[in-house]
LOVEX-351238 format. One line per field, with one value per atom (N, C-alpha, C, CB): atom name; x, y, z. Coordinates in Angstrom, 1 decimal, padded with zeros to 4 digits, always signed. Atoms other than C-alpha are relative to their C-alpha. Glycine has a CB too. Layout:
BEGIN
atome CA	...
east X	...
north Y	...
up Z	...
END
This chain:
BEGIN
atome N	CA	C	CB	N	CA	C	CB	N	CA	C	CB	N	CA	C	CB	N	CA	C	CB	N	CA	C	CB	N	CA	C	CB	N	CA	C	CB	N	CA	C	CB	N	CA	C	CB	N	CA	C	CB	N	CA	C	CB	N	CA	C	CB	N	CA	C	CB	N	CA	C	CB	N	CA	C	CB	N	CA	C	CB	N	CA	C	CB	N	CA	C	CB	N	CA	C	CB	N	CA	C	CB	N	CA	C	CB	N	CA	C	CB	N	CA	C	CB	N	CA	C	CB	N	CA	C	CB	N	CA	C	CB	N	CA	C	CB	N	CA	C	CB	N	CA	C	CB	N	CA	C	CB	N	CA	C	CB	N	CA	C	CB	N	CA	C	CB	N	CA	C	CB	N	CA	C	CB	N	CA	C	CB	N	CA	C	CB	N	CA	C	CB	N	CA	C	CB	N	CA	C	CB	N	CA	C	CB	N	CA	C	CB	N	CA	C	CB	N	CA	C	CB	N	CA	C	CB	N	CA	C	CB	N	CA	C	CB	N	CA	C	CB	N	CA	C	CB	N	CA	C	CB	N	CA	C	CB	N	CA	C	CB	N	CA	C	CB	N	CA	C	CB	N	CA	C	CB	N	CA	C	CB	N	CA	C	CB	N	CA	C	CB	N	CA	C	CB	N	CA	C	CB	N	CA	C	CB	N	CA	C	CB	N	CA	C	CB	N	CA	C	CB	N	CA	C	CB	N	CA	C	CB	N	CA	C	CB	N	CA	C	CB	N	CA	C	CB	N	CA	C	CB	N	CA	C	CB	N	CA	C	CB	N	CA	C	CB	N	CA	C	CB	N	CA	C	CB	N	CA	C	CB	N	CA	C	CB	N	CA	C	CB	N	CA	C	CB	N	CA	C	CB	N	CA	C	CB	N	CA	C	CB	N	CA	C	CB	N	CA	C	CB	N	CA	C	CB	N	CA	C	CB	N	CA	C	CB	N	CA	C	CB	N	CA	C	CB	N	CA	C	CB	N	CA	C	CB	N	CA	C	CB	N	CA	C	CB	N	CA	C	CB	N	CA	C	CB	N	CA	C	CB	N	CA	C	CB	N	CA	C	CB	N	CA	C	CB	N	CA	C	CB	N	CA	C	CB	N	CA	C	CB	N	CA	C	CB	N	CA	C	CB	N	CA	C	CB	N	CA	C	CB	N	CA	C	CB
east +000.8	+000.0	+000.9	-001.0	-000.4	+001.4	+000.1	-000.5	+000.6	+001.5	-000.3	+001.4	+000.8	+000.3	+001.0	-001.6	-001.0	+002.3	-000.6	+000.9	+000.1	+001.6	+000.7	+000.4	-000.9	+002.6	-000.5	+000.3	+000.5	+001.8	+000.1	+000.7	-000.3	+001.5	+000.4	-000.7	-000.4	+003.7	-001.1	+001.4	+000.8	+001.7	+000.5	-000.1	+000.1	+001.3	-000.5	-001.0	+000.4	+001.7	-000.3	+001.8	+000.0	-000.1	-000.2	-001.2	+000.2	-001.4	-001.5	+000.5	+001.4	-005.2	+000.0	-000.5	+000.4	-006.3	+000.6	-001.2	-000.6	-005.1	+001.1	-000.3	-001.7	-001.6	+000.4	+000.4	-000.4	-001.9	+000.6	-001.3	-000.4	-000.4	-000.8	+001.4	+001.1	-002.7	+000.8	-001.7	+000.2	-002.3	-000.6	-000.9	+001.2	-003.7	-000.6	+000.6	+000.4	-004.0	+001.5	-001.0	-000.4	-002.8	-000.2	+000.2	+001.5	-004.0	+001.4	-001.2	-000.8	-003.0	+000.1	-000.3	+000.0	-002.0	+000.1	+001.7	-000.1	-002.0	-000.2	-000.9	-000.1	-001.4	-001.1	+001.1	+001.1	-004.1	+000.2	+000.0	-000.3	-002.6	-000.7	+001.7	+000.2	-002.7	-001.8	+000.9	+000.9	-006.2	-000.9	+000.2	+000.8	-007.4	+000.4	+000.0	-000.5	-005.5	-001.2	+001.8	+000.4	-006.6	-001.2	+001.6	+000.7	-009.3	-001.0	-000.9	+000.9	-011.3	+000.6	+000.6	-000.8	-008.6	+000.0	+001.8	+000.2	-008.5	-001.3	+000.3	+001.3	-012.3	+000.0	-001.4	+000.5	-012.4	+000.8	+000.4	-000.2	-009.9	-000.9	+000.6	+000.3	-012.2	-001.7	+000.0	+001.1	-015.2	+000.5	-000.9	-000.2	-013.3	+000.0	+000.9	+000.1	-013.3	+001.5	-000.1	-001.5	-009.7	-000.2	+001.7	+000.1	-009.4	+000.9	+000.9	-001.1	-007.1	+000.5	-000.3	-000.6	-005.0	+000.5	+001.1	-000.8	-004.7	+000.8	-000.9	-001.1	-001.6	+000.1	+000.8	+000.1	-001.3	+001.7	-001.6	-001.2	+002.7	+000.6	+000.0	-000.1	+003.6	-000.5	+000.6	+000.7	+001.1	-000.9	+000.1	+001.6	-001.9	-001.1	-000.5	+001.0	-004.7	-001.6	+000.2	+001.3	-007.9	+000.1	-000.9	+000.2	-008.8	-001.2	+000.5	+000.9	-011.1	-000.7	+000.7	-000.1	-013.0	-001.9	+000.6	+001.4	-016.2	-001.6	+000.7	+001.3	-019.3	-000.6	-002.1	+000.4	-020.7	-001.4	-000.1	+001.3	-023.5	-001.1	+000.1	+001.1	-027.1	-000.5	-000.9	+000.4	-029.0	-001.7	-000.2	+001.6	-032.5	-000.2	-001.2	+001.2	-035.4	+000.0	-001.3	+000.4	-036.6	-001.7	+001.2	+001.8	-040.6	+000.1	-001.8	+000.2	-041.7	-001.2	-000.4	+000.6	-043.5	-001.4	+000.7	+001.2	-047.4	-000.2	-001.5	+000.1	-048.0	-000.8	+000.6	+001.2	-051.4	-000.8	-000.6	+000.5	-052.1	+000.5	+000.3	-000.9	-049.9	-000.8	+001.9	+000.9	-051.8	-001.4	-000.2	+001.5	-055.1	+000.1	-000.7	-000.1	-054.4	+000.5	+000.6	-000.9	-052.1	-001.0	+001.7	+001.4	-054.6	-001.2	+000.4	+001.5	-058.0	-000.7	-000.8	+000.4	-059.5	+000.1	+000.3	-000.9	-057.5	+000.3	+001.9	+000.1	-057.4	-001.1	+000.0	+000.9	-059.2	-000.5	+000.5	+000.8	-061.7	+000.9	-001.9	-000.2	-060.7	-000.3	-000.3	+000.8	-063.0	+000.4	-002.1	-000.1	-062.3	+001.6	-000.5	-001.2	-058.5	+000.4	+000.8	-000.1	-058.6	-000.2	-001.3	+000.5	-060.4	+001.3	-001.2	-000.8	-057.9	+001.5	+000.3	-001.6	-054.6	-000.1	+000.2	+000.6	-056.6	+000.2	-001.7	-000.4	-056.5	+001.2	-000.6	-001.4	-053.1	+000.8	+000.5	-000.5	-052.4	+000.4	-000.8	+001.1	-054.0	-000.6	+001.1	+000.3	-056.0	+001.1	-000.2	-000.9	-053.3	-000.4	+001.6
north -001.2	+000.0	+001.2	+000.0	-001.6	+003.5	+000.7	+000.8	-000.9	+005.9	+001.7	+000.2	-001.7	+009.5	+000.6	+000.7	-001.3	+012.1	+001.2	+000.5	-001.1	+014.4	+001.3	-000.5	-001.1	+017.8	+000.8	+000.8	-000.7	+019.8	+001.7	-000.4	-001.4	+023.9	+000.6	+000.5	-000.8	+025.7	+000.8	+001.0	-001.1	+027.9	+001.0	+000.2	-001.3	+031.2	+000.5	+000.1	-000.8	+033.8	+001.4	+000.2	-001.6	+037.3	+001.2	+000.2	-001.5	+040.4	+000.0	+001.3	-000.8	+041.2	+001.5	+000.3	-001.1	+044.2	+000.8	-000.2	-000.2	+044.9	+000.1	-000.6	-000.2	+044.5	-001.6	+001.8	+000.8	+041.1	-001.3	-000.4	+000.8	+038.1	-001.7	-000.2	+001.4	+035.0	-000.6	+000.3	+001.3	+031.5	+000.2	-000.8	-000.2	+032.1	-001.6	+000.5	+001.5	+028.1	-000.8	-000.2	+000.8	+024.9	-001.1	+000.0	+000.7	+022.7	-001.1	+000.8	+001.0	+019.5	+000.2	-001.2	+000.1	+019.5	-001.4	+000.7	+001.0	+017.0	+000.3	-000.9	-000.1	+016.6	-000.5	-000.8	+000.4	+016.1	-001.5	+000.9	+001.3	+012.8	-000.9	-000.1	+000.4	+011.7	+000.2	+001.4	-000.5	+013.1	-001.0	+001.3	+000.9	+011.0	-001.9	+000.5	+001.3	+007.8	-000.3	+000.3	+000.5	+007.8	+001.3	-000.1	-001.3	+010.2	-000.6	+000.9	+000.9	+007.6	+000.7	-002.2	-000.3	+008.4	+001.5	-000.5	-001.6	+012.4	+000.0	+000.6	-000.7	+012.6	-000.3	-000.5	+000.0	+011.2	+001.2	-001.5	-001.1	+013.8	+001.3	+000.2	-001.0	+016.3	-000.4	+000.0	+000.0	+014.9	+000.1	-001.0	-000.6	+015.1	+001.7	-000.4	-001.6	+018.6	+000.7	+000.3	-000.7	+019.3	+000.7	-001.7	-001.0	+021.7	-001.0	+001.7	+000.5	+020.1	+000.9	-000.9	-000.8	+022.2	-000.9	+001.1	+000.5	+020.6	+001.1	-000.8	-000.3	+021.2	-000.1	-000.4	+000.4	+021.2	+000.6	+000.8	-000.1	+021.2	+001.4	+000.0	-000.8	+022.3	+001.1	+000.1	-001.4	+025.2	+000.0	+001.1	+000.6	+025.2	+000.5	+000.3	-000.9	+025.9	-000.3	-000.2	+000.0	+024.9	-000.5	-000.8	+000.8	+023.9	-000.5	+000.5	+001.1	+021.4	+000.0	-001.0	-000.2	+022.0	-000.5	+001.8	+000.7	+020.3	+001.4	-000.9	-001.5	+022.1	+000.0	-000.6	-000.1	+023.4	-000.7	+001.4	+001.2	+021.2	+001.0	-000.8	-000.9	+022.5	-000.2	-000.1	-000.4	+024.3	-001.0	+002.2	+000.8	+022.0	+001.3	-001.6	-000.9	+023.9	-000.1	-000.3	-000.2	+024.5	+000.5	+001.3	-000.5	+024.8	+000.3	-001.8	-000.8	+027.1	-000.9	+001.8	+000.5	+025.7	+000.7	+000.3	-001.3	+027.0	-000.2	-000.3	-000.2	+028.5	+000.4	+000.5	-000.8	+030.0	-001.6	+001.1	+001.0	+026.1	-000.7	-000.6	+000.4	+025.0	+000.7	+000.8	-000.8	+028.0	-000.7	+001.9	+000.7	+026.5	-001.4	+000.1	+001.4	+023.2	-000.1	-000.9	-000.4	+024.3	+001.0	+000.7	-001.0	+027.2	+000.1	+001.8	-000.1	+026.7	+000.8	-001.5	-000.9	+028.5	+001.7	-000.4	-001.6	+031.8	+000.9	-000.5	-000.9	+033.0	+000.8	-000.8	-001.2	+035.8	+000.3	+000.9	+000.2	+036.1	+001.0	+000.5	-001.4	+038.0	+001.3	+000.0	-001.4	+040.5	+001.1	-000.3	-000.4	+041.4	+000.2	-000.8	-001.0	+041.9	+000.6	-000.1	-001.1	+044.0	+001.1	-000.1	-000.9	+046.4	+000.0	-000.5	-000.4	+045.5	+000.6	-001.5	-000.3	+046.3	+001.5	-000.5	-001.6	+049.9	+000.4	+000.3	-000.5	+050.4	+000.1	-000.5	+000.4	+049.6	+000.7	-001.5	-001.3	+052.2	+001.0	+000.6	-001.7	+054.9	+001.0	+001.3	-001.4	+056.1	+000.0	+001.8	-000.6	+056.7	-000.6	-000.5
up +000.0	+000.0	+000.0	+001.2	+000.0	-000.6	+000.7	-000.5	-001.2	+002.0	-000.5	+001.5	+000.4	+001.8	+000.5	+000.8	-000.5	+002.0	+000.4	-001.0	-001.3	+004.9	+000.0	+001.2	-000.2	+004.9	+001.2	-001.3	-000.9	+007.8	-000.3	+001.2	-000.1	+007.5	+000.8	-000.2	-001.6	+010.1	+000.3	+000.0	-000.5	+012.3	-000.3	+001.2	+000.7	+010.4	+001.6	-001.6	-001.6	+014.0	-001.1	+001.6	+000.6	+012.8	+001.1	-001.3	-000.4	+014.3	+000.3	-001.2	+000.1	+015.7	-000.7	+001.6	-000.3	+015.6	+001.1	+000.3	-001.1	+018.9	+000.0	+000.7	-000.2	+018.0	+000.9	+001.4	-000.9	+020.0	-001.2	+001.3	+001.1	+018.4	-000.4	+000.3	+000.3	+017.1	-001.0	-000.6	+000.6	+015.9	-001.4	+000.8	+001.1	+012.0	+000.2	-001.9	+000.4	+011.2	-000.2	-001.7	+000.4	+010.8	-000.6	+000.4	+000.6	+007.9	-000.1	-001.7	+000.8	+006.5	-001.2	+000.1	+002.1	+002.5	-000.3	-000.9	+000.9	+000.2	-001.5	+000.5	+001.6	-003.4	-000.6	-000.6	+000.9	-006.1	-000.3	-001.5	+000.1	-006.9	+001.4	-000.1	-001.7	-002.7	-000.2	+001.5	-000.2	-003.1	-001.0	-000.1	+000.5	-005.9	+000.3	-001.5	-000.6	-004.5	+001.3	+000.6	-001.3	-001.0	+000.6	+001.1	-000.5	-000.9	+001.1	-001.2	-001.2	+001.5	+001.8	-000.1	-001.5	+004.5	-000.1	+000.1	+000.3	+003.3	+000.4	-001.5	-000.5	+003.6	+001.5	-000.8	-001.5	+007.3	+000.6	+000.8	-000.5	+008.0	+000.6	-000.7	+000.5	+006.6	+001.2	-001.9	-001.3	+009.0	+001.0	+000.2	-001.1	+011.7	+000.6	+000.1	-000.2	+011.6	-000.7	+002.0	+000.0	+010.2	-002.0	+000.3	+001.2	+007.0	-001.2	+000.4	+000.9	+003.9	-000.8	-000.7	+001.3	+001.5	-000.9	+000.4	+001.1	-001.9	-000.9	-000.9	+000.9	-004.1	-001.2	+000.1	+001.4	-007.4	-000.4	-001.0	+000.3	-008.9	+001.1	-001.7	-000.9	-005.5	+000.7	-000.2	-000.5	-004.9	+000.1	-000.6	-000.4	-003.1	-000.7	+001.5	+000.6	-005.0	+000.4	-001.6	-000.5	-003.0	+001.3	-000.7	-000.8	+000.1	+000.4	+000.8	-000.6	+001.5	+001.2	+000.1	-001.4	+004.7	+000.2	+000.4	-000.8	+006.4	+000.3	+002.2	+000.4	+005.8	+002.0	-001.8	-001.2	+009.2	+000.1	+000.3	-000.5	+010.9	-000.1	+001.9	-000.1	+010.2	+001.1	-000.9	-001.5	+012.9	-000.1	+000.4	+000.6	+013.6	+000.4	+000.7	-000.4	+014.2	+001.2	-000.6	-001.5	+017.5	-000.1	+000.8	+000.6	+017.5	+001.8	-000.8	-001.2	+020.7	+000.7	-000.4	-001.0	+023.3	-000.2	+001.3	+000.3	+023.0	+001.4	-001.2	-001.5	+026.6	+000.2	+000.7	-000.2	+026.2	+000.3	-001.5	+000.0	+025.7	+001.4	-001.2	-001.2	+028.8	+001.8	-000.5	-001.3	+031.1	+000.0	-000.2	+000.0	+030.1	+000.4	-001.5	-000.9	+031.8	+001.1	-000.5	-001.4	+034.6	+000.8	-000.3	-000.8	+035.6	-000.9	+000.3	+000.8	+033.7	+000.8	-000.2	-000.7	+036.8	+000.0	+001.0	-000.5	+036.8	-001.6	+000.9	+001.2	+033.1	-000.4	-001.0	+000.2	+032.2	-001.1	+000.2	+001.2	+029.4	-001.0	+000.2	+000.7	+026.4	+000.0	-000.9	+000.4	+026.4	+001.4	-000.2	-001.0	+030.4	-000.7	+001.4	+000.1	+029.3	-000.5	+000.0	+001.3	+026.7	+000.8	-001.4	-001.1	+029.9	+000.5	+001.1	-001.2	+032.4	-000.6	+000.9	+000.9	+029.3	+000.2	-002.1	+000.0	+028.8	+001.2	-000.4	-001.2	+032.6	+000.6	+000.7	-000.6	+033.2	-000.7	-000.1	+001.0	+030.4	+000.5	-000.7	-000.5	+032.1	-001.1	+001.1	+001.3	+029.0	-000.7	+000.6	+001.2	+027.1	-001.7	+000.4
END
């Protein structure tokens, strides 16, 4: 079996904003060749979470990177439906709060 050839990208150190100094990245590369050979082992990389830079006659010309996880939905709780079973006694007609909203106004 062949092995892959790994190249690691030094840590590129730059500049915020601030003047402070940050980590840019660190990716893995691989060659277009490596890439159509063993692209089985390259893609698990790529679900793990790790970025790839392919090469093409030594110079990177794309990189490779795991699409972000979609957000579900989230459906809201209905709580007008939740008060009407927890207090069925103590809710207050429509028509009386529409009065008590206007009073709580004061006129305005």
């Amino acid at each position: 079996m062949a092995e892959i050839t790994l190249s690691v990208a030094p840590a590129q150190i730059g500049l915020d904003r601030c003047g402070k100094m940050i980590d840019i990245s660190i990716m893995k590369t691989t060659t277009v060749a490596d890439l159509r050979n063993h692209f089985a082992r390259i893609s698990e990389w790529i679900s793990e979470g790790e970025s790839v830079q392919v090469c093409k006659h030594g110079r990177p010309f794309a990189v490779l990177a795991p699409v972000p996880a979609r957000r579900t939905r989230v459906t809201a709780p209905n709580f007008l439906k939740r008060m009407q079973t927890e207090y069925p006694h103590q809710l207050i007609p429509r028509s009386e709060s529409a009065a008590l909203r206007e009073d709580m106004r004061g006129g305005r």
